[in-house]
N, C-alpha and C positions, 0 to 999 in steps of 0.2 A: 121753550120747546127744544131748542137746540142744548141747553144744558139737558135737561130729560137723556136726551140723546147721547151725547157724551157718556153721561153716567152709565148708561147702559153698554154702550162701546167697554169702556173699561170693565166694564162686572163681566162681559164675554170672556176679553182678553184674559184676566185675570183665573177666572174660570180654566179657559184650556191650558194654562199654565201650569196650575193645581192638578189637571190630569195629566200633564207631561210628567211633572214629578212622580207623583203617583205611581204612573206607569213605570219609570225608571227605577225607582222605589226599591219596588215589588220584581224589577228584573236581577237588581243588584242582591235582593235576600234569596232569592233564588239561585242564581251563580256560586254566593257563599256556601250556600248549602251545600251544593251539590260537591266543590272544590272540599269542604270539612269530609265528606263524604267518603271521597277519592282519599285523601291521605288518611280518615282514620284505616280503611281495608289495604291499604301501602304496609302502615304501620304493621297492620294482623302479620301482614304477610311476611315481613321483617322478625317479627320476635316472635311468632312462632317459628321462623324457621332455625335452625342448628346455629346460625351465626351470631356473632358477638354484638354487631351495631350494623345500622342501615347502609353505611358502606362498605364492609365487609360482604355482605348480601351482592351488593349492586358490583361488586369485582367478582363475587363467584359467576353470578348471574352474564356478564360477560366474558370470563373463560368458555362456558358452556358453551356461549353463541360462537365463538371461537373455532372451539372444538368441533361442533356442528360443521361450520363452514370447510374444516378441514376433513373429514370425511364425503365430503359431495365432489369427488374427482370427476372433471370431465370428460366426455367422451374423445379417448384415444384414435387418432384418426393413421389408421397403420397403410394406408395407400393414398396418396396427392392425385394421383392419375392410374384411372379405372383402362385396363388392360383389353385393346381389340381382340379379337376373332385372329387363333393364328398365329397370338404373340405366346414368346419361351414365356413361362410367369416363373419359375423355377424349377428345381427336382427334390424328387419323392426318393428319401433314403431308407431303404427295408432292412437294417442291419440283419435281420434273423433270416433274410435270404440271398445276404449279399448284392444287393441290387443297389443302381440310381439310378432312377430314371427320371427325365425333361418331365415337366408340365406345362401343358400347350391350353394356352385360354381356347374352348369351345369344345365338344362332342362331337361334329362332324368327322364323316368318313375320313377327308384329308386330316382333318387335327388329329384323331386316335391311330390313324397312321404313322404319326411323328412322337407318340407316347402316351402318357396319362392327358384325357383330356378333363379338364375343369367343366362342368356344369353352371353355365353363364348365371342360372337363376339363382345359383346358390354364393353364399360371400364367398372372399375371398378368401383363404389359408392364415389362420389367425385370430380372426374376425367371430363375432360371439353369435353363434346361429350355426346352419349346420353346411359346411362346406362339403360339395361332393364332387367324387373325381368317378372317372367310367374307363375301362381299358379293356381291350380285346381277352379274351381266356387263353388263346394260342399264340401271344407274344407278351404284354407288360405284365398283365395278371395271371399268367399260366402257372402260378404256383401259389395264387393269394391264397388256398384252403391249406398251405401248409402252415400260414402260421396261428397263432396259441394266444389264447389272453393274456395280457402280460407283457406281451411284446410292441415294441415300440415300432414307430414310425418319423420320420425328422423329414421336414416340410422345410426347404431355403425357398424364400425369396426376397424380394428386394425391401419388403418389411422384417425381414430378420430369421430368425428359427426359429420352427416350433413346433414340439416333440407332444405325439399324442402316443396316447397307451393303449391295444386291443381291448376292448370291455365284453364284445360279443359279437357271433355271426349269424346268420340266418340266411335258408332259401326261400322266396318269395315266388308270385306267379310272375312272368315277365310286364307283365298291369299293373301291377301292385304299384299305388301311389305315396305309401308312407314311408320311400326309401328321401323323399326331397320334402319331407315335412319342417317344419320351423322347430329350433329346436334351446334350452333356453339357456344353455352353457355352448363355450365350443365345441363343436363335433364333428371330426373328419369321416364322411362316409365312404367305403369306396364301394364300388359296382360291377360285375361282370356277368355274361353270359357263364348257363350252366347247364349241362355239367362240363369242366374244366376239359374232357378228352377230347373235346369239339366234333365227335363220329354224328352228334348231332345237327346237320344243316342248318335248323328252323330251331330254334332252343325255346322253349314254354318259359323256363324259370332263369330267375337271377339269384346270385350270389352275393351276398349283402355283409358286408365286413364294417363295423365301426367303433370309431376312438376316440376317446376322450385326450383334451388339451392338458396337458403335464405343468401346471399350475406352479411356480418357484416359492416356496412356502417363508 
């Protein structure tokens, strides 16, 4: 009896042996497969392509990614510290009207008392979107409808210079919300009550002037 038993212990044993192999078997022709697979579509991709040998390929192939990497410049950070309510941020250079004037971060009555004021919601002077400044018609802006397309503007401040170009003007209703819309290159807008003679107390309309950033080619 106890041999009976035995013998059959072993014929188990043996048995799941035979399906370990098995199983292993059939994973290893499988893997091969798949691996012959992968390098012949390697190969295609080798001598079809214009190169001479597989490592020639695999050196252009990493120029490319190279190259790639060298085109994705990161975002230029042209201000460390974002400017209170109130503070000089710089001055606005009108050559074509002989003018400088200060730029005062904020639109409040006291700030456009002191100059051009900055438009908190909009970036900063430089800055890729659309920066917009607001100034009285009868002191900083009392002559913004004389200038011309073409004409420049020069923006200092503590990120550097930077000279945008008149492109167009328009009058708006003083409602009008697409003077502080987003915009997808740099864009200086500037803003003023209108009409320019001020004999109107109460003014409906604005006076809308904007410029494109002078790009260094």
């Amino acid at each position: 009896m106890s041999k009976v038993k035995s013998s059959r212990g072993k014929f188990f044993i043996v048995t799941i042996l035979s399906l370990v192999l098995l199983v292993i078997g059939a994973v290893s022709i499988c893997w091969s497969l798949v691996n012959i697979r992968e390098q012949t579509r390697y190969s295609d991709d080798v001598y079809l392509s214009p190169y001479s040998s597989p490592a020639a390929y695999a050196v252009k192939q990493l120029e490319l990614m190279i190259d790639d990497t060298a085109r994705i410049e990161p975002d230029k950070i042209l201000y460390t510290k974002y400017p209170a309510e109130g503070d000089v941020i710089g001055s606005l250079l009108i050559p074509a009207l002989n003018q400088e004037l200060p730029i005062i971060q904020g639109t409040g009555e006291e700030e456009l008392k002191k100059g051009v004021g900055h438009f908190t919601q909009s970036v900063l002077p430089g800055e890729e979107d659309n920066c917009v400044f607001s100034g009285h018609r009868n002191t900083v802006f009392a002559k913004l409808g004389e200038l011309k397309i073409g004409d420049k503007l020069i923006v200092q401040t503590s990120a550097g210079t930077f000279t945008y170009e008149v492109d167009g003007t328009r009058i708006v209703d003083k409602d009008d919300k697409t003077v502080i819309v987003p915009m997808d290159n740099a864009v200086l807008t500037l803003t003023t009550c209108y009409p320019f003679n001020g004999l109107d107390l109460a003014p409906q309309e604005r006076y809308i002037l904007t410029a494109n950033l002078v790009v260094d080619k």
